[in-house]
C-alpha positions as CSV (number, residue, x, y, z in Angstrom):
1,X,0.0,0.0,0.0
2,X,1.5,3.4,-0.9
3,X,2.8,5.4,2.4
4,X,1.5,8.5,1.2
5,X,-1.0,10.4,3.5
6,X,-3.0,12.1,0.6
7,X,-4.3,8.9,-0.7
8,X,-8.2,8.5,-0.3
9,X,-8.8,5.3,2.2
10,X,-12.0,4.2,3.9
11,X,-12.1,5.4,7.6
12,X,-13.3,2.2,9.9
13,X,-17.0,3.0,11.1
14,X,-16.1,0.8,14.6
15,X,-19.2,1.9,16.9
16,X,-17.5,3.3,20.4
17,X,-17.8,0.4,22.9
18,X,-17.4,0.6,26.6
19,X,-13.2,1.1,26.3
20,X,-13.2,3.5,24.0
21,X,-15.6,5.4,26.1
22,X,-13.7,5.3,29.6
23,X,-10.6,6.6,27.3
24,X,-12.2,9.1,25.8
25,X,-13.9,10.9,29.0
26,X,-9.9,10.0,30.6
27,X,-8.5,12.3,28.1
28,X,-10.8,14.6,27.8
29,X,-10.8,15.5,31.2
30,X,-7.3,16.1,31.2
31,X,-7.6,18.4,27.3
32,X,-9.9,20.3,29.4
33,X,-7.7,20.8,32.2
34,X,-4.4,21.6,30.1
35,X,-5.3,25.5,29.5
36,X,-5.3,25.9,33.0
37,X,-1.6,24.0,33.5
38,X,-0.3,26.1,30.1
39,X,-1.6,29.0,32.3
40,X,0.3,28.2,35.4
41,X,3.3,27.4,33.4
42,X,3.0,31.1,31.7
43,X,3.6,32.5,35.2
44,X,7.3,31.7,35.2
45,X,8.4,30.9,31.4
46,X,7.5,32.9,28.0
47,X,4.9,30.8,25.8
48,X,7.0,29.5,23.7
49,X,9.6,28.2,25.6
50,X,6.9,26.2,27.7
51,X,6.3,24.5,24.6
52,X,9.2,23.3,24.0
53,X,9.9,22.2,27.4
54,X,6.5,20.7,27.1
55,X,7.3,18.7,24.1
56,X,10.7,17.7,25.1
57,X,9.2,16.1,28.0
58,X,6.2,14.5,26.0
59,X,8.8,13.4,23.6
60,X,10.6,11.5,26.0
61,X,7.8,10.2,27.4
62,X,6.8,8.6,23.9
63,X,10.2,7.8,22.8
64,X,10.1,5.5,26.3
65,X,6.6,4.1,25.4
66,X,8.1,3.1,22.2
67,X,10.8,1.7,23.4
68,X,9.3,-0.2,25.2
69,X,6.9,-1.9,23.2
70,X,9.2,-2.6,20.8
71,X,7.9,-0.1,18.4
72,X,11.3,2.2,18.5
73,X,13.5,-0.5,16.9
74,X,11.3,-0.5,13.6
75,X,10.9,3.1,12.6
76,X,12.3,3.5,9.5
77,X,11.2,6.9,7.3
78,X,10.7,5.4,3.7
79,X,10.7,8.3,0.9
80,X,7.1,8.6,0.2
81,X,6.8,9.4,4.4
82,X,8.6,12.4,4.2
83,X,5.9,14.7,2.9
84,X,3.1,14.0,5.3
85,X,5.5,13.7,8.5
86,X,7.0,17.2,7.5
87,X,3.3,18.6,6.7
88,X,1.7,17.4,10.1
89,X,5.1,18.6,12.0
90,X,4.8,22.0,10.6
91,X,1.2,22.2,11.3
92,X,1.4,20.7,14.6
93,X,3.8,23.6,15.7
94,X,1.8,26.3,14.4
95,X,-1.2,24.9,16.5
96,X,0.6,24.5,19.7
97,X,2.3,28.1,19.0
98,X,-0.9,29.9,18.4
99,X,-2.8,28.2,21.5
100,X,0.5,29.0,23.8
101,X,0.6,32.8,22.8
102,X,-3.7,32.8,22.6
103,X,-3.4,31.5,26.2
104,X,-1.1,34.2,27.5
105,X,-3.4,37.1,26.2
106,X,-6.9,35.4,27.3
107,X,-8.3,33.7,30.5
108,X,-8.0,30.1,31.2
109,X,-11.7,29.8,30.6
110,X,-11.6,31.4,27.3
111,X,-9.0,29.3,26.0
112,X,-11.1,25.9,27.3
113,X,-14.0,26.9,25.3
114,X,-12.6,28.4,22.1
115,X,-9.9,25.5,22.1
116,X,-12.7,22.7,22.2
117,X,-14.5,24.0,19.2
118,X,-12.0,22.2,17.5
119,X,-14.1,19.0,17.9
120,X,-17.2,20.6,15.9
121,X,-14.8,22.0,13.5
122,X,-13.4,18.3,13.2
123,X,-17.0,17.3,12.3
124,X,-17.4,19.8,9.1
125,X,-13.9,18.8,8.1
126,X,-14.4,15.2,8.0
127,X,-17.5,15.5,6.1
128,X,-15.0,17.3,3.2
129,X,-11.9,15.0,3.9
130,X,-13.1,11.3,5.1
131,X,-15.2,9.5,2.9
132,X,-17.8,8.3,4.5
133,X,-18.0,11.0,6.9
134,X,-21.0,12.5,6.3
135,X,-22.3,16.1,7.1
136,X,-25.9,14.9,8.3
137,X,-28.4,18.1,9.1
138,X,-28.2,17.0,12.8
139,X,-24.4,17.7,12.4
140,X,-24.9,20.8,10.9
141,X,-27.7,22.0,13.4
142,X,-25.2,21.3,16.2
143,X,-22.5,23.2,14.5
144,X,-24.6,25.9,14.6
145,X,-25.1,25.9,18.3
146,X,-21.5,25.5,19.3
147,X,-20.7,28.9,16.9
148,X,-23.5,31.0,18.3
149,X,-22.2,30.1,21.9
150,X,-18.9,32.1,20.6
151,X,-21.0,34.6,18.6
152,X,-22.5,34.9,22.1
153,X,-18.9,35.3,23.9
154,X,-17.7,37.2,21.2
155,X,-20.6,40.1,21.5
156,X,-19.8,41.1,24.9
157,X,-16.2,41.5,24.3
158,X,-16.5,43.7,21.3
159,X,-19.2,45.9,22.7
160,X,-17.1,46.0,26.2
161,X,-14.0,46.1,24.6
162,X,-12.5,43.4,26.5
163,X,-8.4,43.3,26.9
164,X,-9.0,39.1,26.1
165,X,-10.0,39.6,22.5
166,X,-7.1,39.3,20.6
167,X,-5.9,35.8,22.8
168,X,-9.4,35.0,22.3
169,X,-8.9,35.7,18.0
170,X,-5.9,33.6,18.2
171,X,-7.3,30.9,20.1
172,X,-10.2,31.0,17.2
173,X,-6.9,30.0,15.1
174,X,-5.3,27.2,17.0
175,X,-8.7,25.7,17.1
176,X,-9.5,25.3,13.6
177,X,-5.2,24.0,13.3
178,X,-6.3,21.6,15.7
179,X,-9.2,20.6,13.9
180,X,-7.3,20.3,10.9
181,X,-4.5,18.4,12.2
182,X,-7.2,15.6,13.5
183,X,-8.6,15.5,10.8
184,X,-5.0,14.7,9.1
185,X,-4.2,12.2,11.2
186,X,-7.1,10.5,11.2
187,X,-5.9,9.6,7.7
188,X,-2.4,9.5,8.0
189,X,-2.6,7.0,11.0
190,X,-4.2,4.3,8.1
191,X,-1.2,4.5,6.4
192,X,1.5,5.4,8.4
193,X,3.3,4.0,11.7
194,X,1.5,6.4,14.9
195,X,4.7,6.5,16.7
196,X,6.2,7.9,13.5
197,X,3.6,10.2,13.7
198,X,3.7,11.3,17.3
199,X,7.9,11.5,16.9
200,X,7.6,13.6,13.8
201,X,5.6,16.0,15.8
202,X,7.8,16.5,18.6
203,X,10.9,16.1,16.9
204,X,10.2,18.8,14.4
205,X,7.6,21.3,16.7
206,X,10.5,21.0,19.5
207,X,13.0,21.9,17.2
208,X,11.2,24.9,15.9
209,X,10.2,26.3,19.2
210,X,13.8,25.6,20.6
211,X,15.0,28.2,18.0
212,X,11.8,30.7,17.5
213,X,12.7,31.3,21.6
214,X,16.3,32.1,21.2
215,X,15.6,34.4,18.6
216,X,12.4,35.9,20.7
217,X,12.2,35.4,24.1
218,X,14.6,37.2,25.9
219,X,12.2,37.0,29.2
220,X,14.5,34.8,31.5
221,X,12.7,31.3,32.7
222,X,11.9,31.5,37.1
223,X,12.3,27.5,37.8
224,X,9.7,26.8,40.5
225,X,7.8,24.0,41.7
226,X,4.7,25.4,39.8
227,X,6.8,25.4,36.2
228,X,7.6,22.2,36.9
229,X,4.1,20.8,38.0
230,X,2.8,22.1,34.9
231,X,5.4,21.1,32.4
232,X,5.0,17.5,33.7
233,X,1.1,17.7,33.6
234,X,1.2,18.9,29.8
235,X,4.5,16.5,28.8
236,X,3.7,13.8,30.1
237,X,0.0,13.4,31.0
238,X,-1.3,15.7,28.0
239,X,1.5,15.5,25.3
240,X,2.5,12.0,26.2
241,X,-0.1,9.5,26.9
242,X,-3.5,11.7,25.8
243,X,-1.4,11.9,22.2
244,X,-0.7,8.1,22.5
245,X,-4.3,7.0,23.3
246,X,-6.1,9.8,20.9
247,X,-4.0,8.3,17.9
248,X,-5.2,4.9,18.8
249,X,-8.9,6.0,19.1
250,X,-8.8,7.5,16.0
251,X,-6.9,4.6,14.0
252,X,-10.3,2.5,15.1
253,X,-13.3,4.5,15.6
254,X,-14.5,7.7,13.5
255,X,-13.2,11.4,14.8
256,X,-17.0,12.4,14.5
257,X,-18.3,9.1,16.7
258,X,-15.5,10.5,19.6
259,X,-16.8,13.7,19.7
260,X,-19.9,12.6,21.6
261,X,-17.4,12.3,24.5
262,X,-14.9,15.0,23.7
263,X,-18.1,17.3,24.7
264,X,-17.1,17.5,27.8
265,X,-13.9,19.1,27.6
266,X,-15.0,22.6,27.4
267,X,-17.3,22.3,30.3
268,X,-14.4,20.3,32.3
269,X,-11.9,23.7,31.3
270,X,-14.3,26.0,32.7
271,X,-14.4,24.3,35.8
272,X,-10.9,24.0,36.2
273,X,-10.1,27.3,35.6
274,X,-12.6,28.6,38.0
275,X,-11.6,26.0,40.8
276,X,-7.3,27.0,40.1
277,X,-7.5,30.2,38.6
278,X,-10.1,31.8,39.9
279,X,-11.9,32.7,36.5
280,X,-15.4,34.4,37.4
281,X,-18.3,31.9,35.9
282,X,-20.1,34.7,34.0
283,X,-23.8,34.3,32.3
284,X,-21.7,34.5,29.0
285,X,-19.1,32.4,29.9
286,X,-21.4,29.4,30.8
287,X,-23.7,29.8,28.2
288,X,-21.0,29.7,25.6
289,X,-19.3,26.9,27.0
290,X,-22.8,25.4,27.6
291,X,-23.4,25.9,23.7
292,X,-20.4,24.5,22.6
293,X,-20.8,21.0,24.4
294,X,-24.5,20.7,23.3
295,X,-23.0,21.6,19.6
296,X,-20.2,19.1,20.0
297,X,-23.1,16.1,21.3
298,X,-25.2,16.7,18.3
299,X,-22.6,17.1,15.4
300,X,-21.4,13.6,17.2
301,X,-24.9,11.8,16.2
């Protein structure tokens, strides 16, 4: 079979069983709760040197995994790999750069609802990019709900001119590079090795942010207790085992199927940020967060 990304391949239509679905919720609670640690971690180190670190970590932690499996020993890049492994790489460092600098100018709340959206915009790129995928008017009607939950967020900023709104735009961003990097995998990973694919990510986005921080973060790094609580949260827990199991969910079951479950992560963000950081539960703020999760239930059906 050609190793080439791009090719058009049949998506498996697997129904979510009871496994899938205690991994799901798992990782979803901690995607919810990984603004909140990217938040702590921006305390004490510029954004994008907390990726890095984050990655470098994560890396490890999936370079171990690997290795121990027995999965390390048989990577080999063949030519035709190249492309895609470069493309998601690239792709997968713009999305973790955006939603580091988004976070730094926004709320922890913010981020865990705009962030999320990602899982409805997953749903109206699959119907475009997986065959079989469908954009049913269910789908579409939930789509709908999860946008005018932001529309709803959105309005109160702009008429209140709101210091968040520019993080919040740029979060807007990483969420649709999220979207579109799922989306990309959930292909790739029929084709290609997923360790390959997690590697290619970290090797490449570490090596970008390594250098993007020496040439633009002059902001000297404070080594505390709370850097390294969150780095570990978001290298290992987040960018180490929630990268492993997501790519395994989605070699198996369909990215729209998931998103039933992957609703809860914006109301599980919003929680956490007003439990750690202190982020006031506004009438907006719910309702948005509230409209996003009903949006990513229905575009799941």
């Amino acid at each position: 079979m050609p190793q080439n990304a791009d090719n058009h391949v049949s998506h498996p239509a697997k129904d979510v069983d009871l496994k899938a679905a205690a991994l799901a919720l798992l990782v979803s609670l901690f995607w919810g709760a990984n603004p909140v640690a990217i938040k702590l971690g921006l305390l004490d180190a510029p954004p994008i040197r907390l990726a890095w670190m984050r990655f470098l970590v994560g890396g490890l932690v999936i370079a171990l995994w690997a290795w121990a499996t027995g999965r390390l020993a048989r990577i080999r890049v063949e030519p035709g790999e190249w492309r895609p492994l470069v493309f998601l790489g690239l792709l997968f460092t713009a999305q973790v750069g955006a939603t580091n600098v988004g976070t730094s100018l926004t709320s922890a709340s913010h981020v865990a609802i705009l962030l999320h959206l990602y899982a409805v915009h997953t749903v109206v790129l699959a119907h475009f990019r997986i065959p079989g995928d469908r954009l049913s008017l269910r789908k579409a009607a939930g789509a709908l709900v999860a946008y005018s939950g932001i529309v709803l967020l959105f309005a109160r900023q702009v008429t209140q001119g709101a210091p968040t709104l520019l993080g919040d735009v740029i979060m807007i961003v990483a969420a649709y590079l999220l979207a579109e990097r799922t989306v990309y995998m959930a292909r790739a990973v029929q084709q290609l090795d997923p360790v390959k694919l997690l590697l290619a990510q970290v090797v490449i986005g570490t090596t970008l942010f390594v250098l993007i921080s020496l040439l633009f973060e002059p902001a000297p790094t404070r080594w505390t207790a709370r850097l390294g609580g969150s780095i570990a949260f978001q290298g290992v827990i987040v960018a180490g085992f929630n990268f492993v199991v997501n790519l395994w969910l989605l070699r198996y079951y369909r990215p729209s199927a998931l998103a039933a479950f992957f609703m809860t992560q914006p109301l599980f963000g919003v929680a956490a940020a007003a439990l750690v950081t202190g982020d006031p539960l506004t009438l907006d703020l719910l309702a948005a967060s509230a409209a996003v999760a009903v949006g990513i239930g229905l575009t799941s059906r």
